[in-house]
N, C-alpha and C positions, 0 to 999 in steps of 0.2 A: 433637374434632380441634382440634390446634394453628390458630387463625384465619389464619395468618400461613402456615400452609403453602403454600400456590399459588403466594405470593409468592416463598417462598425457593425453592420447584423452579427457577420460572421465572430466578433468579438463579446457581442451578448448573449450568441447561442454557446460559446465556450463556455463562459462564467455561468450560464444557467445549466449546462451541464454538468458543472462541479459541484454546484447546490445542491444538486435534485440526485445525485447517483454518489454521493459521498467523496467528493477531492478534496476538501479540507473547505476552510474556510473561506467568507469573500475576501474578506481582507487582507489575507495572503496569497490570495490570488491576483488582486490588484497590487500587492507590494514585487511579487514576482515578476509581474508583467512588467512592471515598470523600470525595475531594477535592470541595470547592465549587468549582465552575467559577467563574474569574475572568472580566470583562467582555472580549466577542469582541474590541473596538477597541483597537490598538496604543496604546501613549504617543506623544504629538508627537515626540518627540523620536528616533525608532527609523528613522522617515523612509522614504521610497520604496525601493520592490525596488533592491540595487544586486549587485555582482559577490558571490558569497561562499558560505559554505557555511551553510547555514540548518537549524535543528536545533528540537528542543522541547525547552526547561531543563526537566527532570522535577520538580525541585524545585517550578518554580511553575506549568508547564503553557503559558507563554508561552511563543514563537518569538525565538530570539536568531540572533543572524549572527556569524559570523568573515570575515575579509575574507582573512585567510588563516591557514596550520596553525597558527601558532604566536601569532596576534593576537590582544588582547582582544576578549572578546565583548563586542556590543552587543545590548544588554539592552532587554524592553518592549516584545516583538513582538505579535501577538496572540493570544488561548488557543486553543490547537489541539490534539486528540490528533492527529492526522496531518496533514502540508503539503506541498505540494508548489509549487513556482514558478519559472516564467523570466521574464525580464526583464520582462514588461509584464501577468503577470496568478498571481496565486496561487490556492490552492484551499485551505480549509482548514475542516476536519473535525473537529467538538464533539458531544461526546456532551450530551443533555438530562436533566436529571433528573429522576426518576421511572421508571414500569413503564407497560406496556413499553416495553421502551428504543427512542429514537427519535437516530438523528443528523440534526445543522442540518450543511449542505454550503453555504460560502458561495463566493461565487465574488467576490477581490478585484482591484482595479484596481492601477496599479502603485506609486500611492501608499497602498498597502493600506487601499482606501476601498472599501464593498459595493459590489457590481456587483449579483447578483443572489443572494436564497437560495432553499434548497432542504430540506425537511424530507424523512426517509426513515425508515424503521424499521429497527431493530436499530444495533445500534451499528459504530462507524467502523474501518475496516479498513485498505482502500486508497486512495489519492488520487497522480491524475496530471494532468499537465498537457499539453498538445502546446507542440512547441518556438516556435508561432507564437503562442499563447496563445488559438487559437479554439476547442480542442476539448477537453472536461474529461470525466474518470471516477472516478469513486470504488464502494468496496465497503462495504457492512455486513455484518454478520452478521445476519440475523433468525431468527428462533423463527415455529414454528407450522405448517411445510408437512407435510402429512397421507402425502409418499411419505420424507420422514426418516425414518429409525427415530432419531436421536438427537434430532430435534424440533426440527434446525435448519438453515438452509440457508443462503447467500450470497445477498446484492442487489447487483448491478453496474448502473448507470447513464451515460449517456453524453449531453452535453453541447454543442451544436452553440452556440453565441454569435454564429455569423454568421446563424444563420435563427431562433435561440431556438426549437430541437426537442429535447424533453428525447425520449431512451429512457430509461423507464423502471426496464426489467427487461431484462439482453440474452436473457433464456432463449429467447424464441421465433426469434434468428437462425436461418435455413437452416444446418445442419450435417454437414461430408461428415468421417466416418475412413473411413480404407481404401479411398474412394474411393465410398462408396456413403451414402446419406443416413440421416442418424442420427437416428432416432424414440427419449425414452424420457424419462419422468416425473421423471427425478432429474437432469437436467443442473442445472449450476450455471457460474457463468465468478466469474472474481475476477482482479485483476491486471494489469489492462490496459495497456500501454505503446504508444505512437503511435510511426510514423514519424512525418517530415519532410512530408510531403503534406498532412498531416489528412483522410487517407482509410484506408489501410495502419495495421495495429492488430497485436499479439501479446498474447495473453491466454491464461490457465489455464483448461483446461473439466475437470469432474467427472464421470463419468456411469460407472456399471457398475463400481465402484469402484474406479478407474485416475484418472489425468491425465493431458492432453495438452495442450500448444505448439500455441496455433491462430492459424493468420492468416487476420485478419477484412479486409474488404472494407466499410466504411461506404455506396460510393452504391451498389455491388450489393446489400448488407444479403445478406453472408454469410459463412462461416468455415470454413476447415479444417483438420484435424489436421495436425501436420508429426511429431510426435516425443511417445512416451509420456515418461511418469515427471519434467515439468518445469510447476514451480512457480514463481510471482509472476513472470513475467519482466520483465526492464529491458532494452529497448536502447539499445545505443552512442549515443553523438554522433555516428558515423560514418555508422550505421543498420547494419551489417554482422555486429555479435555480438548476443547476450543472454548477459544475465545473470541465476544461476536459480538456486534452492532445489531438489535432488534428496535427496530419500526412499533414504537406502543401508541404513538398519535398518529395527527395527520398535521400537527401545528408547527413554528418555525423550527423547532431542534425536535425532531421526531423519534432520534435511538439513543436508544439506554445498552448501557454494556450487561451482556450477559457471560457466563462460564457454562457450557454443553459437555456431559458426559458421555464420553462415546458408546459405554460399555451398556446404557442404559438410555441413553436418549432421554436423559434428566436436566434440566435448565435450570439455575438461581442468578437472580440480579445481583449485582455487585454492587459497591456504596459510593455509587458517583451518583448524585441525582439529578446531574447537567448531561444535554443533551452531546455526545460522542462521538463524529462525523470521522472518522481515521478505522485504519485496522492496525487494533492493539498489539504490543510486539510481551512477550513473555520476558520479563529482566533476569525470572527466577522460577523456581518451582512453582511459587506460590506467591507469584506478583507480577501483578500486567500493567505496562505504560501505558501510556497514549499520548495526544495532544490536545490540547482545546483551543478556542480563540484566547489571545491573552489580555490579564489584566494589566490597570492601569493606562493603556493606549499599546500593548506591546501585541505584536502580530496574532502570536503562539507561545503558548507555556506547555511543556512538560510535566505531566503528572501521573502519581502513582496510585495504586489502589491493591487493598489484598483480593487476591483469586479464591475466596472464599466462601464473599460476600462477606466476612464483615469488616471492622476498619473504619477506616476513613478516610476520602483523597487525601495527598500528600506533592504538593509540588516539588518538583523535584530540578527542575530547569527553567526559569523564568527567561522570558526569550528564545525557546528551544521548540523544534520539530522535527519529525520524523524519527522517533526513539528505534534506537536500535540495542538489543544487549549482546556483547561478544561475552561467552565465557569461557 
């Protein structure tokens, strides 16, 4: 027997985990892997959280900023596969190398100086920040839970900075669909997006092999279904829409970005008609990033789209991932 075989399963159940559950693309997942992580700490010179759209230059795996569409980037942020940030606190999520894979989730201050870290298993997925900077989540993928048949599952964790109470794992939140309490070995959450409160949450649950839109409740320490078939959601700066990945095939790029009214439980597509493996970050009122695989031979691009559905993409970062907007 090949010595090296356990090794490599374990390296294609990763990769077929990020396909199959939304972690971005193959191809940067394989540029990830392969790449030496450069050092977590910014250059001096990249300076304190300011207004801007914040991205990861794929080329080198740092965090750059535009201050707006069409300005130079500044360059020499710190190495991140995913970020996210407002004004006074960032999150930003590195894969470790080595088997098996573990992410470092750092939590930065607004002169992107450590605040606190956090080691987790599997690799980095999701990272959110709440608009006040006190309440952070991020997703991995891990390997190894015994009710997978594909051998892998979601880690979603949850971050309180005003009391330093990590959640863990959200699996064990109280859970109601349909109105009735949901028992079952395979739930999974990923995706988390906060209100304005830092209480009030929307996040993606898995279970019985569906998705749902659920709003979690932090001091109750509880969550319920609002709506199937809705992935990675984003809310508004307003707090009143999300923004979401819907599953309309079964074929290679399966979701289409939609906008979800809260106040009515109204859905319209947006004008991407490429299939959108990421959870959309809100730039504006009435404008959602995201990323795609990129053109020309490039990892990941950057692109925009109006929150209205209508429009038309707009790239916005050639070589960019993980959009984040401070404003």
């Amino acid at each position: 027997m090949n010595p090296r075989a356990p090794q490599l399963r374990r390296i294609t159940v990763v990769v077929l985990a990020v396909l199959l559950l939304g972690g971005g693309s193959l191809g940067y997942v394989l540029h990830a892997r392969h790449r030496t992580p450069p050092t977590a700490a910014p250059d001096a010179s990249f300076g304190p959280i300011e207004p801007g759209l914040y991205y990861q230059d794929s080329a080198t795996g740092r965090i750059a900023r535009r201050s707006g569409a069409t300005g130079p980037p500044v360059t020499g942020g710190p190495a991140c596969e995913r970020f996210h940030a407002v004004p006074e606190r960032a999150l930003c999520l590195r894969k470790l190398p080595g088997i098996p894979a573990r992410t470092q989730a750092l939590v930065l201050d607004r002169r992107l100086g450590e605040v606190k870290r956090v080691t987790v298993p599997g690799i980095p997925n999701r990272a959110r920040v709440s608009a006040s900077g006190n309440v952070l989540s991020w997703t991995t993928f891990a390997t190894g839970d015994s009710y997978a048949t594909t051998g892998f599952s979601t880690r979603t964790s949850i971050l309180d900075l005003r009391t330093g109470y990590l959640i863990k794992s959200m699996e064990e939140i109280p859970l109601t669909i349909d109105g009735a309490r949901h028992h079952a070995p395979d739930v999974n959450y990923w995706g988390v997006t906060f209100a304005s409160d830092d209480n009030r949450f929307y996040a993606t649950v898995s279970t019985k092999g569906r998705t749902h839109l659920v709003e979690g409740d932090l001091r109750a320490w509880s969550a319920k279904a609002l709506r199937v078939n809705v992935e990675c959601p984003s809310l508004s700066p307003d707090g009143t829409r999300v923004a979401f990945k819907k599953k309309v095939t079964d074929g290679p790029a399966p979701w289409r970005l939609y906008v979800l009214d809260l106040a009515d439980l109204r859905e319209h597509p947006l004008a991407e008609p490429r299939g959108v493996d990421d959870q959309a970050a809100w730039l504006d009122d009435g404008t959602i990033g995201y990323a795609l695989p990129g053109e020309g031979g490039r990892v990941s691009d950057v692109w925009s789209v109006p929150a209205d559905g209508t429009g038309a993409p707009r790239l916005l970062v050639p070589g960019g991932f993980s959009p984040a907007a401070v404003r």
